[in-house]
PDB file of N, CA, C, O and CB in Angstrom:
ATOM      1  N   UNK A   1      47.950  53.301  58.644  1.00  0.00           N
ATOM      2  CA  UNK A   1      49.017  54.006  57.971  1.00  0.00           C
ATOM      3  C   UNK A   1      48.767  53.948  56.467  1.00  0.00           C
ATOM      4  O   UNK A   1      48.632  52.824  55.984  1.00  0.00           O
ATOM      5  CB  UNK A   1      50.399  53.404  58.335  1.00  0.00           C
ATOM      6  N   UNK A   2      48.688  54.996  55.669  1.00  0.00           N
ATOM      7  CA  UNK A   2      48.876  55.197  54.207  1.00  0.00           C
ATOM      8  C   UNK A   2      49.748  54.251  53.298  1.00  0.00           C
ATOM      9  O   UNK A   2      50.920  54.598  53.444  1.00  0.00           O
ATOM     10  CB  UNK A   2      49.423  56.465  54.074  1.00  0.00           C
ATOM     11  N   UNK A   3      49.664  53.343  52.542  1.00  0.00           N
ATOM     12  CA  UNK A   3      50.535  52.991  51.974  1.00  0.00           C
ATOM     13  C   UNK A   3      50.472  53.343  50.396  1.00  0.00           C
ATOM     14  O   UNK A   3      49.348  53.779  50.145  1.00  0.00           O
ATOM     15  CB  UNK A   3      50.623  51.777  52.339  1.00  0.00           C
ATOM     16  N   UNK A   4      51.038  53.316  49.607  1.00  0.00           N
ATOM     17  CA  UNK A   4      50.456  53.068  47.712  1.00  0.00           C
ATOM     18  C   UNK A   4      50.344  52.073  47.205  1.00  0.00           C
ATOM     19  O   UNK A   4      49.891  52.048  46.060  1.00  0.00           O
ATOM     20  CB  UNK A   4      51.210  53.513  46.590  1.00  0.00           C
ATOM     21  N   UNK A   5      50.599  51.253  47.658  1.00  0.00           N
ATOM     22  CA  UNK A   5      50.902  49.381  47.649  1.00  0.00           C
ATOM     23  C   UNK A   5      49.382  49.385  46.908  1.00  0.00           C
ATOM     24  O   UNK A   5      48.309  49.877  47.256  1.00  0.00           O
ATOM     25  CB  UNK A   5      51.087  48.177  49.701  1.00  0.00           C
ATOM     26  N   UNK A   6      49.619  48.940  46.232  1.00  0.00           N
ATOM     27  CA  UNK A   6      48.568  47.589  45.293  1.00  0.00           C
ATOM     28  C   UNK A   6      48.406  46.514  44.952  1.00  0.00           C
ATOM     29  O   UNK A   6      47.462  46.095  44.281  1.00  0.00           O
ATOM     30  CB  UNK A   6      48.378  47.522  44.415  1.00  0.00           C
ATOM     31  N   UNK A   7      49.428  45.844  45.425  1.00  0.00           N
ATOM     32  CA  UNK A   7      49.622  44.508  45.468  1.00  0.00           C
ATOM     33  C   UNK A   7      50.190  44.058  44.391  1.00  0.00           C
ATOM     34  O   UNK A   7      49.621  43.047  43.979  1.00  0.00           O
ATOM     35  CB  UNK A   7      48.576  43.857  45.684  1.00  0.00           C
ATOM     36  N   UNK A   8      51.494  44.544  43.469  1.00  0.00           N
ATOM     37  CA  UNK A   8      51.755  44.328  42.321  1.00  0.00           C
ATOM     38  C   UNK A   8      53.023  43.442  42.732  1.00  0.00           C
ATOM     39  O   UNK A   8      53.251  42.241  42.582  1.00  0.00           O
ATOM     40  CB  UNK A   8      51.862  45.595  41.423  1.00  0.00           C
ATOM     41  N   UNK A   9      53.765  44.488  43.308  1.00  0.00           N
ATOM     42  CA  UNK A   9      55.054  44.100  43.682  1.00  0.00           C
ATOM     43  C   UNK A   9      56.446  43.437  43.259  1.00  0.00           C
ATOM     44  O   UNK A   9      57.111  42.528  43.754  1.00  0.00           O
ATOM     45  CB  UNK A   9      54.793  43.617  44.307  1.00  0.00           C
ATOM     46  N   UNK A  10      56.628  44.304  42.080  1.00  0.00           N
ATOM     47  CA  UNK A  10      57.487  43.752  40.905  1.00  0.00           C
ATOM     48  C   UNK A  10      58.201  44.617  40.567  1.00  0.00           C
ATOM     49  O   UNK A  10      57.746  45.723  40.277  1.00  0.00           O
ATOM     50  CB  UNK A  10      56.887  43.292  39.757  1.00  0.00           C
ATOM     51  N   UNK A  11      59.615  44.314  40.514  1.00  0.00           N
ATOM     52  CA  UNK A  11      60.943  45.944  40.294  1.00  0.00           C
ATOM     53  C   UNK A  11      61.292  46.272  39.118  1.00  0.00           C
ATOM     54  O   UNK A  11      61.692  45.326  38.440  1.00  0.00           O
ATOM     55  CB  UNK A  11      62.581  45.828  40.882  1.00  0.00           C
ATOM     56  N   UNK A  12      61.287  47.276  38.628  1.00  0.00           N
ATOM     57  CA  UNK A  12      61.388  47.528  36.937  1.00  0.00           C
ATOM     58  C   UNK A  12      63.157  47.288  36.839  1.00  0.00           C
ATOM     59  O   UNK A  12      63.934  48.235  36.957  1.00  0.00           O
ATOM     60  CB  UNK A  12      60.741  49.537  36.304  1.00  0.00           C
ATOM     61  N   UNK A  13      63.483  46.261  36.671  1.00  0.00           N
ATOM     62  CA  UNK A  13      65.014  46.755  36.559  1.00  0.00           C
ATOM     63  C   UNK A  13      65.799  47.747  36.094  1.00  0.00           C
ATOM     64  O   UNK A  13      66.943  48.119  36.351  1.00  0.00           O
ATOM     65  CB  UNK A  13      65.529  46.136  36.089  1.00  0.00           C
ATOM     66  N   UNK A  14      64.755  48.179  35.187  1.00  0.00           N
ATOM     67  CA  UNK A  14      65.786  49.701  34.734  1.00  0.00           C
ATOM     68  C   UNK A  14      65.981  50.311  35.469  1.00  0.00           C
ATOM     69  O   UNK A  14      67.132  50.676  35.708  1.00  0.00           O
ATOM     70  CB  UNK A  14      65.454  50.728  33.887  1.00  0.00           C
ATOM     71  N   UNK A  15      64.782  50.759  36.265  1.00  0.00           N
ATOM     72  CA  UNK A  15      64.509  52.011  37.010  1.00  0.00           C
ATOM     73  C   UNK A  15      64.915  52.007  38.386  1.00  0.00           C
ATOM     74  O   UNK A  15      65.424  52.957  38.980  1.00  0.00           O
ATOM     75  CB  UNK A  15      63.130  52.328  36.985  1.00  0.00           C
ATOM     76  N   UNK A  16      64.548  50.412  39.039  1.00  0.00           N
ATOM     77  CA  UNK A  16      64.351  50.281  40.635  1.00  0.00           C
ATOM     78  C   UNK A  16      63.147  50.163  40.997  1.00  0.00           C
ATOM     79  O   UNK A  16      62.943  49.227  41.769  1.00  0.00           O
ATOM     80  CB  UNK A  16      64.809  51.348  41.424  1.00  0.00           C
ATOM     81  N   UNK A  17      61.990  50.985  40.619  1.00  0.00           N
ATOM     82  CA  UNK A  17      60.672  51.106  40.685  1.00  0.00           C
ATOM     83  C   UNK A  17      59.826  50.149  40.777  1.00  0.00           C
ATOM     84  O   UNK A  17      59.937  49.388  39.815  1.00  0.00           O
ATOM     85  CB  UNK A  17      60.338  51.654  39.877  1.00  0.00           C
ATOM     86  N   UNK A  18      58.753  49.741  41.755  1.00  0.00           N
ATOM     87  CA  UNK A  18      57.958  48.913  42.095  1.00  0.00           C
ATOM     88  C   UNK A  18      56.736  49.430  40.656  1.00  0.00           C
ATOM     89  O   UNK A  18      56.229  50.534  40.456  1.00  0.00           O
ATOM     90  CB  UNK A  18      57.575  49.073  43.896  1.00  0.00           C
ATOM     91  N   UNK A  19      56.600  48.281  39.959  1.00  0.00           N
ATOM     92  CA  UNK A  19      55.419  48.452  38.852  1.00  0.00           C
ATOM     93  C   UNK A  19      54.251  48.942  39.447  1.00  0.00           C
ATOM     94  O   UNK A  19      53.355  49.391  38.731  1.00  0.00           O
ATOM     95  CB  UNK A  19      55.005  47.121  38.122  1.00  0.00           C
ATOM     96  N   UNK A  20      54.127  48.907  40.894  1.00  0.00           N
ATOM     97  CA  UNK A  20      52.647  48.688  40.999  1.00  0.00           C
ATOM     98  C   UNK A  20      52.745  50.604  41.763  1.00  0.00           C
ATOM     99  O   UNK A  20      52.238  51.669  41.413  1.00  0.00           O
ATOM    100  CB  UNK A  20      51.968  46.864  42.285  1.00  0.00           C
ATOM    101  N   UNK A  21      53.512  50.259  42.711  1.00  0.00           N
ATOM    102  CA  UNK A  21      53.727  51.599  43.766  1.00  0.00           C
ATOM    103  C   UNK A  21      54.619  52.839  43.141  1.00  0.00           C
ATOM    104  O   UNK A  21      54.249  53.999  43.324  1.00  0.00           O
ATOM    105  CB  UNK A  21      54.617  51.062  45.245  1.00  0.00           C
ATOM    106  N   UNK A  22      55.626  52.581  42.510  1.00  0.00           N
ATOM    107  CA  UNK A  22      57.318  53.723  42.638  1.00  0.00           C
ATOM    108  C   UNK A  22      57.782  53.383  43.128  1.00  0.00           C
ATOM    109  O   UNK A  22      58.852  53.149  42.565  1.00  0.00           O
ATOM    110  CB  UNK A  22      57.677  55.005  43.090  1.00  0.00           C
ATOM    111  N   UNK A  23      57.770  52.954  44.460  1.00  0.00           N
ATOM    112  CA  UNK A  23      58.928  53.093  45.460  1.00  0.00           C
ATOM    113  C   UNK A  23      59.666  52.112  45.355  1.00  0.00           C
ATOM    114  O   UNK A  23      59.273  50.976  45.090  1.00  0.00           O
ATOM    115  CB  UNK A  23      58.625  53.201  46.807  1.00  0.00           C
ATOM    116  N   UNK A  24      61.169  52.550  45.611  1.00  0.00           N
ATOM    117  CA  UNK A  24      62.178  51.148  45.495  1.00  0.00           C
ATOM    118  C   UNK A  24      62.474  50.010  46.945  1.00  0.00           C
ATOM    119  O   UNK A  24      62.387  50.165  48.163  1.00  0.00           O
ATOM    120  CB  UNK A  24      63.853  51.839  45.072  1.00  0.00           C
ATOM    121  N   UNK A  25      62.757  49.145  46.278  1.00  0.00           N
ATOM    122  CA  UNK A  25      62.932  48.349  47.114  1.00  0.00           C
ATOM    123  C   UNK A  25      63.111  48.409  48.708  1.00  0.00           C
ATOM    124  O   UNK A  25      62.350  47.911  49.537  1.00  0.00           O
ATOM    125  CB  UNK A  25      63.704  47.940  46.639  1.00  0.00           C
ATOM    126  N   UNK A  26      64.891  49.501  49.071  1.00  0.00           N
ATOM    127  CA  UNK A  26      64.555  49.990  50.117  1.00  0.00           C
ATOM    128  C   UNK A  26      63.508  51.083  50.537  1.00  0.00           C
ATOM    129  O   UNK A  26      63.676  51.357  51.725  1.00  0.00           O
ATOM    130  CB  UNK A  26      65.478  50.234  50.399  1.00  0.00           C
ATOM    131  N   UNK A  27      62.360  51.888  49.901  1.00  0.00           N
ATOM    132  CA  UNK A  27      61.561  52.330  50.516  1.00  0.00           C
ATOM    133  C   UNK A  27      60.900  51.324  50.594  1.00  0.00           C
ATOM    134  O   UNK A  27      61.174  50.931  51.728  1.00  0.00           O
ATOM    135  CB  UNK A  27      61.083  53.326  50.186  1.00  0.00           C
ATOM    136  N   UNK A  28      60.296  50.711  50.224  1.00  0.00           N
ATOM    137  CA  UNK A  28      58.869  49.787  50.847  1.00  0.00           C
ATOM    138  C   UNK A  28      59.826  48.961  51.703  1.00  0.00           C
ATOM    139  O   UNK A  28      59.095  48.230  52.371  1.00  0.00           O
ATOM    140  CB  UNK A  28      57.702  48.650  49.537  1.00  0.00           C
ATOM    141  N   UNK A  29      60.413  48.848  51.845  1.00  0.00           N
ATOM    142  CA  UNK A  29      61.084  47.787  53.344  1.00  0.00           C
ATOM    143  C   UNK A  29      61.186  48.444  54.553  1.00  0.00           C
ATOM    144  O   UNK A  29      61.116  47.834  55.620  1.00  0.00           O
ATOM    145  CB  UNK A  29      62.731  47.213  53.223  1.00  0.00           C
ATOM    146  N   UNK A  30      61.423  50.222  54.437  1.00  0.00           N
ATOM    147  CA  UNK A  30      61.578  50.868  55.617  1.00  0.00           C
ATOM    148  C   UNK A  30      60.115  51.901  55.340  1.00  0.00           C
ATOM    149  O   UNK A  30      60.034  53.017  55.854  1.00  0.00           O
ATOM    150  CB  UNK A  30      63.272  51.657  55.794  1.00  0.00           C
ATOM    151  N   UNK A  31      59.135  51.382  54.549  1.00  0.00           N
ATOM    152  CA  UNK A  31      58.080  52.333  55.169  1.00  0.00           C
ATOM    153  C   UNK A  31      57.368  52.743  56.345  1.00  0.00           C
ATOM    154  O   UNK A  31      56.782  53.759  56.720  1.00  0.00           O
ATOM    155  CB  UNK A  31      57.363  52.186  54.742  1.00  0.00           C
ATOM    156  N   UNK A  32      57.724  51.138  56.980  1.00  0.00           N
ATOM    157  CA  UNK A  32      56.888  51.519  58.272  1.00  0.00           C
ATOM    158  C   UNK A  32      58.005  52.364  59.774  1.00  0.00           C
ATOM    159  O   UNK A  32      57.778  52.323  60.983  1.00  0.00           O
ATOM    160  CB  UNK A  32      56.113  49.707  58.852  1.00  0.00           C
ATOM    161  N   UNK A  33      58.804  52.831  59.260  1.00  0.00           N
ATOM    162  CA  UNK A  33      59.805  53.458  59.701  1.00  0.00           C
ATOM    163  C   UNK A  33      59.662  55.227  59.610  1.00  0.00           C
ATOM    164  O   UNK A  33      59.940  56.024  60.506  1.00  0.00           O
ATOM    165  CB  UNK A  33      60.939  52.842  58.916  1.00  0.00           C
ATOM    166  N   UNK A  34      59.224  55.480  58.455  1.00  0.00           N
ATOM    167  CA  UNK A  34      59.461  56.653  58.316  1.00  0.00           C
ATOM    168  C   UNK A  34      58.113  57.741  58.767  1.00  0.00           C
ATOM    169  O   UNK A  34      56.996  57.333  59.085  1.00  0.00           O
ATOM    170  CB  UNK A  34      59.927  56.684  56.920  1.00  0.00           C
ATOM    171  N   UNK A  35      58.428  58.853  58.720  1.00  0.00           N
ATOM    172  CA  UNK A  35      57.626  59.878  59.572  1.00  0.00           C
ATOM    173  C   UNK A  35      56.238  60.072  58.506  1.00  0.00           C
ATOM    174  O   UNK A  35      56.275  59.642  57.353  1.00  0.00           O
ATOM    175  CB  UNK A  35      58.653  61.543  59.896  1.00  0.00           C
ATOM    176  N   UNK A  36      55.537  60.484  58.836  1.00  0.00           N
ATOM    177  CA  UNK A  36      54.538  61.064  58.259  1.00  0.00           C
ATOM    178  C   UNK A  36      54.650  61.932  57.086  1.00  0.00           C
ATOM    179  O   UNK A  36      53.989  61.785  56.058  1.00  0.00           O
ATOM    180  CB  UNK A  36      54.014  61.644  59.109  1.00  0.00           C
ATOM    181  N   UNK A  37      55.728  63.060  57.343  1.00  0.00           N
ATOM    182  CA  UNK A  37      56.437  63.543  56.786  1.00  0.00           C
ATOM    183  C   UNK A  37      56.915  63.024  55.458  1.00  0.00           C
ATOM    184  O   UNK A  37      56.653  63.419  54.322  1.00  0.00           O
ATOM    185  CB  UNK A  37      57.124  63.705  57.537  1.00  0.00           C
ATOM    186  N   UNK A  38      57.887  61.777  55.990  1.00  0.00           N
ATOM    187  CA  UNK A  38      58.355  61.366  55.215  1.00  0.00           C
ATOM    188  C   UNK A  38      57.983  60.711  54.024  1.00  0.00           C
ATOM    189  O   UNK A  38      58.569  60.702  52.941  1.00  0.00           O
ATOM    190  CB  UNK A  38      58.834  60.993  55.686  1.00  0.00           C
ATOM    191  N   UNK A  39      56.676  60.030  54.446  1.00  0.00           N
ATOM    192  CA  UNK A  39      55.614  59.148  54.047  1.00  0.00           C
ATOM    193  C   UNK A  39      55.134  60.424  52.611  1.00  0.00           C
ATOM    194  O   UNK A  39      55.257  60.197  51.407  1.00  0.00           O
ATOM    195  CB  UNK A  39      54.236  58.733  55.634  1.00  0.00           C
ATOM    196  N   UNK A  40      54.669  61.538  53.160  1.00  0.00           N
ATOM    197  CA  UNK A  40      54.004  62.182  52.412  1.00  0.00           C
ATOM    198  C   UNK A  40      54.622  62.850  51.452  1.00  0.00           C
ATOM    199  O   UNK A  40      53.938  63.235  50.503  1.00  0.00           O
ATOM    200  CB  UNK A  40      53.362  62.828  52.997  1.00  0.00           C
ATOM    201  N   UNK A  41      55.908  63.110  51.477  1.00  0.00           N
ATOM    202  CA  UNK A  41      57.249  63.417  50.497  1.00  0.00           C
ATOM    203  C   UNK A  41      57.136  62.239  49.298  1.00  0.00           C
ATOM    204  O   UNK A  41      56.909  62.519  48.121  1.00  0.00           O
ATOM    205  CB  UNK A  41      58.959  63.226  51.489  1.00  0.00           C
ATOM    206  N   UNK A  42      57.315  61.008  49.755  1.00  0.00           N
ATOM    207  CA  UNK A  42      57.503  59.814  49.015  1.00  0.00           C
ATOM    208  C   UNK A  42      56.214  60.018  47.903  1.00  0.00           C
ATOM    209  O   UNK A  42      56.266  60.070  46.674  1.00  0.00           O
ATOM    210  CB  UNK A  42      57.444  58.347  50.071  1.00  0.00           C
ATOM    211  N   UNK A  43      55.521  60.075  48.448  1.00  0.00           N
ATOM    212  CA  UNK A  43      53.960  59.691  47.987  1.00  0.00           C
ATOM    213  C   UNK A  43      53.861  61.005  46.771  1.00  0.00           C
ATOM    214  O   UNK A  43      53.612  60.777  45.588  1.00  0.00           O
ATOM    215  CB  UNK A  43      52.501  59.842  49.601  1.00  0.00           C
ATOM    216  N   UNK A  44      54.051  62.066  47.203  1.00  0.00           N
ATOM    217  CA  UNK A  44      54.400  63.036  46.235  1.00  0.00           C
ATOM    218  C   UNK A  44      55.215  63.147  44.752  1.00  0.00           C
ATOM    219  O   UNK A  44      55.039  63.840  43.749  1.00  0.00           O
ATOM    220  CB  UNK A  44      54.932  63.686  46.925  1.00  0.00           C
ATOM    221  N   UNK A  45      56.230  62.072  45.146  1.00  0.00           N
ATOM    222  CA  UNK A  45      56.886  61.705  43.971  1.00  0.00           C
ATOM    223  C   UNK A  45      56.464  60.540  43.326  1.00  0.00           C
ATOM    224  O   UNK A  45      56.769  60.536  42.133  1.00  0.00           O
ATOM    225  CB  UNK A  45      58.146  61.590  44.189  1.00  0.00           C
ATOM    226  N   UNK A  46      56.157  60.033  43.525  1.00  0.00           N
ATOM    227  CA  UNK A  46      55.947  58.350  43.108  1.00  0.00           C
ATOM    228  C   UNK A  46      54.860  58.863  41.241  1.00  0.00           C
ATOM    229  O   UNK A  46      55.178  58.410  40.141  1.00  0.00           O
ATOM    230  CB  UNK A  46      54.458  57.081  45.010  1.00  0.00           C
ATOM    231  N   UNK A  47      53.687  59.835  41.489  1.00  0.00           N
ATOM    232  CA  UNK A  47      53.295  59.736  40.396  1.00  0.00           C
ATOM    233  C   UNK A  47      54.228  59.927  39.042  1.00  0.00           C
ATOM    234  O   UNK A  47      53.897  59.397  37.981  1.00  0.00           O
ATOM    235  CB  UNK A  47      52.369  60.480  40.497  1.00  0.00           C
ATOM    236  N   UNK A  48      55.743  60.948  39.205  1.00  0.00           N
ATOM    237  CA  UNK A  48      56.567  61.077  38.038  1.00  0.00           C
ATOM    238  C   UNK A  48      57.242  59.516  38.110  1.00  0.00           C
ATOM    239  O   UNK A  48      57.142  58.889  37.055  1.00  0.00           O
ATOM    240  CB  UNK A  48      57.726  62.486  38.137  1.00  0.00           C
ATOM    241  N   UNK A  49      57.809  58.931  39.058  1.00  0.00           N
ATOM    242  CA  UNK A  49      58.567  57.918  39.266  1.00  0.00           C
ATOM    243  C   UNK A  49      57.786  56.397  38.240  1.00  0.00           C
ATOM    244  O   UNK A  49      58.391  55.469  37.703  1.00  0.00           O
ATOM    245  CB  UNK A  49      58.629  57.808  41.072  1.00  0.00           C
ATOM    246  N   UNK A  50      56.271  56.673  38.288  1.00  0.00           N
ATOM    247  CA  UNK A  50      55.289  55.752  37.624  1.00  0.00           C
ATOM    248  C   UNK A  50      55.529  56.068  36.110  1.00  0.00           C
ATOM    249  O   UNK A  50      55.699  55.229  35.225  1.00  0.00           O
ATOM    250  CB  UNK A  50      53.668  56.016  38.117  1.00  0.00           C
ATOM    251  N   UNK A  51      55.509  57.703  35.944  1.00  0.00           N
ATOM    252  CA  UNK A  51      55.365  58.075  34.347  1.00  0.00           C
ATOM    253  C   UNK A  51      56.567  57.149  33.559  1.00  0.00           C
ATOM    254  O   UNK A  51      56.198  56.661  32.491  1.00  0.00           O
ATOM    255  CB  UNK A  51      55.666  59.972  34.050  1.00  0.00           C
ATOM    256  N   UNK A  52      57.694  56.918  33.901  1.00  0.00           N
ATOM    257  CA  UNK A  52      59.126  56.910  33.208  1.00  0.00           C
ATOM    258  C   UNK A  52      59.017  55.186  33.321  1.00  0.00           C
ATOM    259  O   UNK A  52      59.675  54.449  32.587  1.00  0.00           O
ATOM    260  CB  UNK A  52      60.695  57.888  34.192  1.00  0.00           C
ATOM    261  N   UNK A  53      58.154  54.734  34.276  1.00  0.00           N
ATOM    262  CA  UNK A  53      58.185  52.672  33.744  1.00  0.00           C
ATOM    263  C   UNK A  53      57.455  52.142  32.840  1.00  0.00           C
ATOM    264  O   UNK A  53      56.251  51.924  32.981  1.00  0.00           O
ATOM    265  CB  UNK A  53      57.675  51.544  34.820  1.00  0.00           C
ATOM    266  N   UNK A  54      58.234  51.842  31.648  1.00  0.00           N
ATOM    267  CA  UNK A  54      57.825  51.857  30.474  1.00  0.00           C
ATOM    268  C   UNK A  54      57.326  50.169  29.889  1.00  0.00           C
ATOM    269  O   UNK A  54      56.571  49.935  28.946  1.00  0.00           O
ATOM    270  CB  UNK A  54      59.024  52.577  29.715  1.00  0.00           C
ATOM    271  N   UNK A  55      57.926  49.294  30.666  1.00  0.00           N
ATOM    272  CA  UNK A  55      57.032  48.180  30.876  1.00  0.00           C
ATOM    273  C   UNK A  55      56.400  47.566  31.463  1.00  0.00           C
ATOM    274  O   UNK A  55      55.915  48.425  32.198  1.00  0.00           O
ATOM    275  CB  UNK A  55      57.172  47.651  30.768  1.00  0.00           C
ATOM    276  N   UNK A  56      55.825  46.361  31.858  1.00  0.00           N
ATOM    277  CA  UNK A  56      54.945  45.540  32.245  1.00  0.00           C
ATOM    278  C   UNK A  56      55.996  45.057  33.107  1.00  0.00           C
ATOM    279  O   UNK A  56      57.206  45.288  33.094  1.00  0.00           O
ATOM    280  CB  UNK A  56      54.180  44.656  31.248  1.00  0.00           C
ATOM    281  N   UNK A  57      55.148  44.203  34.002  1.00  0.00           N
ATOM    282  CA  UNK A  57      55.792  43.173  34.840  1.00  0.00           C
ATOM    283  C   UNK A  57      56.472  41.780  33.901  1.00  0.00           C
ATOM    284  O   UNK A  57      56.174  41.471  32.747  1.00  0.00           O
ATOM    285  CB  UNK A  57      54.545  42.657  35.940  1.00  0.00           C
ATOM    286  N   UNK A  58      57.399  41.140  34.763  1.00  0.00           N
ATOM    287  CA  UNK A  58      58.146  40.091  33.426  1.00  0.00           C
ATOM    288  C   UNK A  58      56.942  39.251  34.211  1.00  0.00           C
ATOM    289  O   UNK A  58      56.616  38.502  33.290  1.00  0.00           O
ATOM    290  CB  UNK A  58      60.356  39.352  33.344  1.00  0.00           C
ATOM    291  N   UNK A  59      55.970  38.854  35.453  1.00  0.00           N
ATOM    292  CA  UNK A  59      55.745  37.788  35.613  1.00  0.00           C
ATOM    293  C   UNK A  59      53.953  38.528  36.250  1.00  0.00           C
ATOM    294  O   UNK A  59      53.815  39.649  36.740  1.00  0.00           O
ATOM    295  CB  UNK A  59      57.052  36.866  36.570  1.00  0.00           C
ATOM    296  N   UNK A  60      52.956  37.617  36.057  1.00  0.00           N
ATOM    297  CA  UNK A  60      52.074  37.559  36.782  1.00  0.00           C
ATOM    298  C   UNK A  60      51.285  38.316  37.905  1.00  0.00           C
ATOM    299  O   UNK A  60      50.730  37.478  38.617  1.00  0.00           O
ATOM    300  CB  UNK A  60      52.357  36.872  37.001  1.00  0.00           C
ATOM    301  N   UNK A  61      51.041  39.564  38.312  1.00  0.00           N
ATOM    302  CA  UNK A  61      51.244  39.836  39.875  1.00  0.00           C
ATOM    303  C   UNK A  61      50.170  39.337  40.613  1.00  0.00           C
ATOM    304  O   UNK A  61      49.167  38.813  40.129  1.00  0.00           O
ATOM    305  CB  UNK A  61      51.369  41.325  40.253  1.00  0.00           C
ATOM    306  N   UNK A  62      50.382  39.495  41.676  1.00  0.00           N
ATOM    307  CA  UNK A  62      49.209  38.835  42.839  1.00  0.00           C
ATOM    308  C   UNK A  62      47.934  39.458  42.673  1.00  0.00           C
ATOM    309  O   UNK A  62      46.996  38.664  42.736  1.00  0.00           O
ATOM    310  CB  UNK A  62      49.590  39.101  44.505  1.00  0.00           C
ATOM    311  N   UNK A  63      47.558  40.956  42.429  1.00  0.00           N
ATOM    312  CA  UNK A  63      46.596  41.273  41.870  1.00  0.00           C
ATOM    313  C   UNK A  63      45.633  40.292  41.247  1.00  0.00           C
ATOM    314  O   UNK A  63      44.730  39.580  41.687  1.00  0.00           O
ATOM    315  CB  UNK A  63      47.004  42.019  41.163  1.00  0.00           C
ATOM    316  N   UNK A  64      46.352  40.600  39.622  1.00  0.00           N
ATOM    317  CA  UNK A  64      46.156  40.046  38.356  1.00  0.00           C
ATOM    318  C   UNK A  64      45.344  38.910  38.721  1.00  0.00           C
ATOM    319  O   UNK A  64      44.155  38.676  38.505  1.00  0.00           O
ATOM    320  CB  UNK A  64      47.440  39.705  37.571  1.00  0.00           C
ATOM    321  N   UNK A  65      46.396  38.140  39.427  1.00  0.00           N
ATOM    322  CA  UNK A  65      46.632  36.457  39.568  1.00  0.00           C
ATOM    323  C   UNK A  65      44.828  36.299  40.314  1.00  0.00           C
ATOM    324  O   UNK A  65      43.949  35.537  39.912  1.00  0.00           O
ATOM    325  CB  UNK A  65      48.460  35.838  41.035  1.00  0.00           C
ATOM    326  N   UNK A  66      44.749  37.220  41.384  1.00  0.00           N
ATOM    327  CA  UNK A  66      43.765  37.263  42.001  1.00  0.00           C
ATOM    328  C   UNK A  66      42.338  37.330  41.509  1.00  0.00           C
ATOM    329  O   UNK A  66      41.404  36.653  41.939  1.00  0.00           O
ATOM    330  CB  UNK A  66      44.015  38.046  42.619  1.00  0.00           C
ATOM    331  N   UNK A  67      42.283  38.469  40.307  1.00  0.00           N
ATOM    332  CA  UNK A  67      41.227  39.149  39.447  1.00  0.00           C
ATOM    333  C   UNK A  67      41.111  37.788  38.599  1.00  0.00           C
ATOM    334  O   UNK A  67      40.032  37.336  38.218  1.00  0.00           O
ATOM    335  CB  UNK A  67      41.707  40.734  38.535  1.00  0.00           C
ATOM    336  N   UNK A  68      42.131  37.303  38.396  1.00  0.00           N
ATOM    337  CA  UNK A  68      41.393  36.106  37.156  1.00  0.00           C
ATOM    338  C   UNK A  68      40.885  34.648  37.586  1.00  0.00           C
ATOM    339  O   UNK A  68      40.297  33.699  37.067  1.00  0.00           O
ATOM    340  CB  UNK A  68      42.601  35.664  35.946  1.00  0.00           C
ATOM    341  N   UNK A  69      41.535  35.058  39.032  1.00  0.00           N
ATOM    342  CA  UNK A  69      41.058  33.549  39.771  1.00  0.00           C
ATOM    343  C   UNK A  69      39.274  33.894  40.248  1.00  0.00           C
ATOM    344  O   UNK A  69      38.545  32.947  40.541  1.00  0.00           O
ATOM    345  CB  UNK A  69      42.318  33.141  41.597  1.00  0.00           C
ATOM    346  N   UNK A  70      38.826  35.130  40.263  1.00  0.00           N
ATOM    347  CA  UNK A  70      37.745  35.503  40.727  1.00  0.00           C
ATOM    348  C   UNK A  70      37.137  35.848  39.207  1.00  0.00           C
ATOM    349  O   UNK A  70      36.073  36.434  39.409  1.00  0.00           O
ATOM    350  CB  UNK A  70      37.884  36.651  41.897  1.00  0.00           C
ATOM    351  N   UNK A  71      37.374  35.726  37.751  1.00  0.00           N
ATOM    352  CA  UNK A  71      36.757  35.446  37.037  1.00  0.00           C
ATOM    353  C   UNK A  71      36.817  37.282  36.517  1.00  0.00           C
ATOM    354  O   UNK A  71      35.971  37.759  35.761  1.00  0.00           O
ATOM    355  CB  UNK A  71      35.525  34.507  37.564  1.00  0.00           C
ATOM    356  N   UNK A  72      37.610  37.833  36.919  1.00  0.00           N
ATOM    357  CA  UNK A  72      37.515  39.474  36.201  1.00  0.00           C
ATOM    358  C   UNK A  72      38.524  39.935  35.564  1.00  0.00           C
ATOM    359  O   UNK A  72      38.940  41.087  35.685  1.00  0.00           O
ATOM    360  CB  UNK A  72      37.334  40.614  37.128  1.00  0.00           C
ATOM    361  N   UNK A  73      39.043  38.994  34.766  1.00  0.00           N
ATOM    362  CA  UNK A  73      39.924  39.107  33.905  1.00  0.00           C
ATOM    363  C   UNK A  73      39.677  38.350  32.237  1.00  0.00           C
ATOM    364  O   UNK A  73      40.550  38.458  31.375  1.00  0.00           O
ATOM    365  CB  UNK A  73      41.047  38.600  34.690  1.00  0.00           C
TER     366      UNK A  73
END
């Protein structure tokens, strides 16, 4: 199944918006729920939903955390 997940996983409080993906909280909890369809609607929006988060994560993400533990940061 398609996801946008990157492993960031951090909510912009302004917005709702996952830093890493767009999607809010309840979408990534009911993704594996929704239709193909639905999936591909979401995914469609998410690049404007990215433009408008205007900061950083307040903490670390698992990524990051990952890239510097493997020396690529």
């Amino acid at each position: 199944m398609e996801s946008p997940c990157i492993l960031v996983c951090s909510i912009d409080d302004a917005t709702g918006y996952c830093f890493g993906c767009g999607r809010t909280r309840e979408e990534i909890g009911a993704w594996t729920q929704y239709t193909s369809e639905q999936r591909r609607a979401l995914m469609a929006a998410l690049p404007e939903r990215l433009s408008v988060i205007e900061r950083r994560p307040r903490r670390e993400t698992r990524r990051a955390r990952m890239a510097r533990e493997r020396g690529e940061a």
